[in-house]
C-alpha positions as CSV (number, residue, x, y, z in Angstrom):
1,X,-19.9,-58.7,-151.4
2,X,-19.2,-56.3,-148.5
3,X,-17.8,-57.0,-145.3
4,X,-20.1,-55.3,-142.0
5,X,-18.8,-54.3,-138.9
6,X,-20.3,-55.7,-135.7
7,X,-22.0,-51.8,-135.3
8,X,-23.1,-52.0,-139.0
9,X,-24.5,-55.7,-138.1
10,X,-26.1,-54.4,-134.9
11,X,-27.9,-51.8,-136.7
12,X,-29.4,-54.1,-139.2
13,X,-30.4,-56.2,-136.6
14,X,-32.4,-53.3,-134.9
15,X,-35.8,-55.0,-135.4
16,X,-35.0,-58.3,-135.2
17,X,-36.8,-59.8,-132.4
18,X,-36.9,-62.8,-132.3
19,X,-34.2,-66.3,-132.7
20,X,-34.4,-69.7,-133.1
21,X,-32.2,-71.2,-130.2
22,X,-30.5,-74.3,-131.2
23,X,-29.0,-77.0,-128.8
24,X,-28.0,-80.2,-128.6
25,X,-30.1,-82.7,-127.8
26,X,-29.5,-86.0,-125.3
27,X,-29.8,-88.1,-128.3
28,X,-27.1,-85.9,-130.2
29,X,-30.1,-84.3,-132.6
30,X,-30.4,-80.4,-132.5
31,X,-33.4,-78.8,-130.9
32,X,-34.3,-75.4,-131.9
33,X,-37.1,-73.1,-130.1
34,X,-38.2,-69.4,-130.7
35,X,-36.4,-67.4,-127.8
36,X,-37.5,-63.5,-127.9
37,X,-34.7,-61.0,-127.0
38,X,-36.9,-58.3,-125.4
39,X,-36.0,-55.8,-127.3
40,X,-32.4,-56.0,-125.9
41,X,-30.8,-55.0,-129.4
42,X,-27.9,-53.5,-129.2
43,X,-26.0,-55.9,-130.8
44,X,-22.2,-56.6,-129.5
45,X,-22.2,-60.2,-129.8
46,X,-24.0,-61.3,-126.7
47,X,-27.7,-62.3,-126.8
48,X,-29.5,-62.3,-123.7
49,X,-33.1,-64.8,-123.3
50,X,-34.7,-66.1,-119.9
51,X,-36.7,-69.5,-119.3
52,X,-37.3,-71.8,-116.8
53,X,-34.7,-73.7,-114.9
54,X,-36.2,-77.0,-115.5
55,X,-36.7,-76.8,-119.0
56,X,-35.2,-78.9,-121.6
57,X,-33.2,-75.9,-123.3
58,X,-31.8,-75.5,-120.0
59,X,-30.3,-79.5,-119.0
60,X,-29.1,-78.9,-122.7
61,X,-27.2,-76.1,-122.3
62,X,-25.8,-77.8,-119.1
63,X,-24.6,-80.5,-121.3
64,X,-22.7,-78.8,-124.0
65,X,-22.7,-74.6,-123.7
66,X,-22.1,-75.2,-127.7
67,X,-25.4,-73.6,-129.1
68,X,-26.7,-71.6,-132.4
69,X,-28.8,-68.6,-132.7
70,X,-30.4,-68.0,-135.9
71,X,-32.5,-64.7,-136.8
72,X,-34.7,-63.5,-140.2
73,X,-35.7,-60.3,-140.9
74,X,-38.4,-59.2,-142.8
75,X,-38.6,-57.5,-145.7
76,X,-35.8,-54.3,-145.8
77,X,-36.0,-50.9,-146.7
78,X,-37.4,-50.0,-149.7
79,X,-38.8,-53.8,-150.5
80,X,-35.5,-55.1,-150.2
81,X,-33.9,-58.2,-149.5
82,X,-34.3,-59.8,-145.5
83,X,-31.7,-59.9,-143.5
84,X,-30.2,-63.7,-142.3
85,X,-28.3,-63.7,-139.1
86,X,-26.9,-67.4,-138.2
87,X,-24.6,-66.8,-134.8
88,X,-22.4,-69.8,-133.5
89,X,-21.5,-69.3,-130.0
90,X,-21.1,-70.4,-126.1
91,X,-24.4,-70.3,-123.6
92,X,-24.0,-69.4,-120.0
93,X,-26.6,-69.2,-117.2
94,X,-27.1,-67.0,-114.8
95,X,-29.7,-66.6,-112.1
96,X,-28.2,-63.2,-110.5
97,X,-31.1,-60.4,-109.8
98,X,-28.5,-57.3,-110.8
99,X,-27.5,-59.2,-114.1
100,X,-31.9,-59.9,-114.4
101,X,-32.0,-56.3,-114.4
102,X,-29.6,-55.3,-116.9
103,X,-32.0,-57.0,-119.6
104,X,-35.4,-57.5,-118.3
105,X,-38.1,-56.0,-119.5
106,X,-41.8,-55.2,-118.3
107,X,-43.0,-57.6,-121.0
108,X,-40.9,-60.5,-119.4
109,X,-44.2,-60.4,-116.8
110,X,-46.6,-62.0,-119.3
111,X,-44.1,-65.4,-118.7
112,X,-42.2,-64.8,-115.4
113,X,-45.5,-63.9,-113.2
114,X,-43.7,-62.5,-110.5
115,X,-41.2,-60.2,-112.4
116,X,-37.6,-61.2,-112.0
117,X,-38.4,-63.1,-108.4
118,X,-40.4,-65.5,-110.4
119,X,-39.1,-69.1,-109.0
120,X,-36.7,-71.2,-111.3
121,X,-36.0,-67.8,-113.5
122,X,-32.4,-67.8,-115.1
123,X,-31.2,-65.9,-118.0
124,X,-29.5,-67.2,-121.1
125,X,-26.4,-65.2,-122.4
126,X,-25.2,-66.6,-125.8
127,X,-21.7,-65.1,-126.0
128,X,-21.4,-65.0,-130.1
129,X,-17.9,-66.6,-131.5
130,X,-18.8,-66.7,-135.4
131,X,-21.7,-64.6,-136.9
132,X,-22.9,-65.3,-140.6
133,X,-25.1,-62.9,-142.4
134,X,-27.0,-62.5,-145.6
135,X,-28.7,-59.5,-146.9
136,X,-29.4,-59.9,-150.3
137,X,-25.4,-58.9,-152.4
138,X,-24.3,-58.8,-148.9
139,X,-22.8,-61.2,-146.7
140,X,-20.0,-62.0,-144.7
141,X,-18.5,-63.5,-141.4
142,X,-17.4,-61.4,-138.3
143,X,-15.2,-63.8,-135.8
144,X,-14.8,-62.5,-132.4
């Protein structure tokens, strides 16, 4: 067992696209959804994803800012092991254009039809607190 850095994480993490974003539901339940990150991988803790105001994900996060991020990997180098990211942290919403543009991306379009002025647009920032990872003899915990 060896302990990662938040860099050595991040690189790992490279090609890892997409999360399941988990929140609590009304009922107390968990809901989890695939969320892609764009691309925006450069890991430092903070994940950043954009939806509709009025969806679901969104009242939830309203509720409690308490939500999970959970990433797989496929197959690593060389046919090894996958890598298993499971990220505890603290959602916050924004719907500022400057921050939109820090993280958007021209694929975002295909959803959002009118780019970052698409109506009811806001970005998800999950601010990590606990990450968990597996990758085959390693794993570990980085707190921040």
């Amino acid at each position: 067992m060896s302990e990662l850095s938040l860099s050595d994480l991040s690189k790992k993490m490279a090609k890892l696209d997409f999360a399941m974003l988990i929140t609590q539901s009304a009922d107390g339940g968990q809901t989890a959804r695939p969320m892609s990150n764009n691309g925006d991988v450069d890991y430092d803790g903070d994940s950043y994803f954009f939806a509709y105001e009025q969806s679901r994900k969104i009242g939830e996060i309203r509720a409690n800012s308490r939500v999970g991020l959970s990433y797989t990997g496929a197959v690593g180098m060389l046919g090894g092991p996958p890598l298993f990211v499971a990220v505890e942290g603290v959602a916050s919403l924004s719907t500022d254009k400057a921050t939109f543009a820090d993280h958007w991306t021209k694929d975002l379009d295909r959803y959002f039809p009118q780019g970052m002025d698409t109506p009811g647009t806001v970005m998800i920032r999950v601010s990590a607190k606990t990450i968990r990872y597996w990758d085959g003899s390693d794993e570990g915990q980085i707190t921040l």
